[in-house]
C-alpha positions, 0 to 999 in steps of 0.5 A: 446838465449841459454847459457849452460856455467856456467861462463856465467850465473855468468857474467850475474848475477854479472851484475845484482848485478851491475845494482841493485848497480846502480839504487840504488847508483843512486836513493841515488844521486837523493835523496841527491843533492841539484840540480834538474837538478842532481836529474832529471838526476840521477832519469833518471840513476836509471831508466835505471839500473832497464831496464838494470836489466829487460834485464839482468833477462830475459837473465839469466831465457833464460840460464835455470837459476834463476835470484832472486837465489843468494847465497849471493856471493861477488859482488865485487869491484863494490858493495864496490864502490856504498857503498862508493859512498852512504856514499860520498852522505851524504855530499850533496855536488854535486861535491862529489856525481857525483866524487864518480858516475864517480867512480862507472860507471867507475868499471860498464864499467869495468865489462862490459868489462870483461863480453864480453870476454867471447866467450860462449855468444850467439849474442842476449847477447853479443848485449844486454850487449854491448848496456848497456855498452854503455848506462853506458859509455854514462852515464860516459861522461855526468857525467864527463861533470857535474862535470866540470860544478859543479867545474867551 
């Protein structure tokens, strides 16, 4: 699973910071929805983006790079998002807490996107990024899914 590119290592580690952002935008919802049902199924979320996490270190350390060495760039528009979603979760309002998760897992699946198109990404990463993307659109519909249910 080799990556000399540049870029790719800095794709690999913006979703890093993305999946971080998630688990952490996740385990805030579990915290602050007055529904078991949500505060299962964000725990369940939050889980998933720490193996994502897990996944996406061990490609980064396999392209010869440190996956704990970040510089303290900016993670973007994804970062901003789970602070607002984070800031939202304070209401405890179940419908804001899963608009402002669709939101968030929206821009991860954006990301994602924009990670496969780079062609320097041997096959092992591109299979374990697109597997995540689909986890995360998984994720999105299941949401979406609730909100309905949380409005009706």
């Amino acid at each position: 699973m080799e990556i000399s590119n540049e870029k790719s290592v800095a794709n690999l580690k913006h979703l890093l910071s993305i999946c971080n952002d998630g688990k952490e935008g996740y385990r805030t919802a579990s915290d602050n929805a007055d529904s078991a049902e949500l505060k299962g199924i964000f725990t369940t979320y939050s889980i998933q983006r720490a193996e994502f996490e897990m996944q996406l270190k061990t490609c980064i350390q396999q392209c010869n790079a440190d996956p704990d060495n970040e510089s303290g760039g900016p993670i973007g528009v994804l970062h901003r998002t789970w602070m607002d979603i984070k800031a939202a979760l304070s209401s405890n309002d179940n419908k804001v807490i899963l608009e402002a998760c669709i939101t968030g897992e929206k821009a991860a699946v954006e990301a994602y996107d924009n990670a496969l198109e780079d062609n320097d990404l041997s096959p092992e990463v591109r299979q374990i990024l697109v597997s995540q993307r689909d986890g995360i659109n998984d994720c999105l519909r299941n949401i979406q899914t609730l909100e309905i249910q949380y409005t009706a």
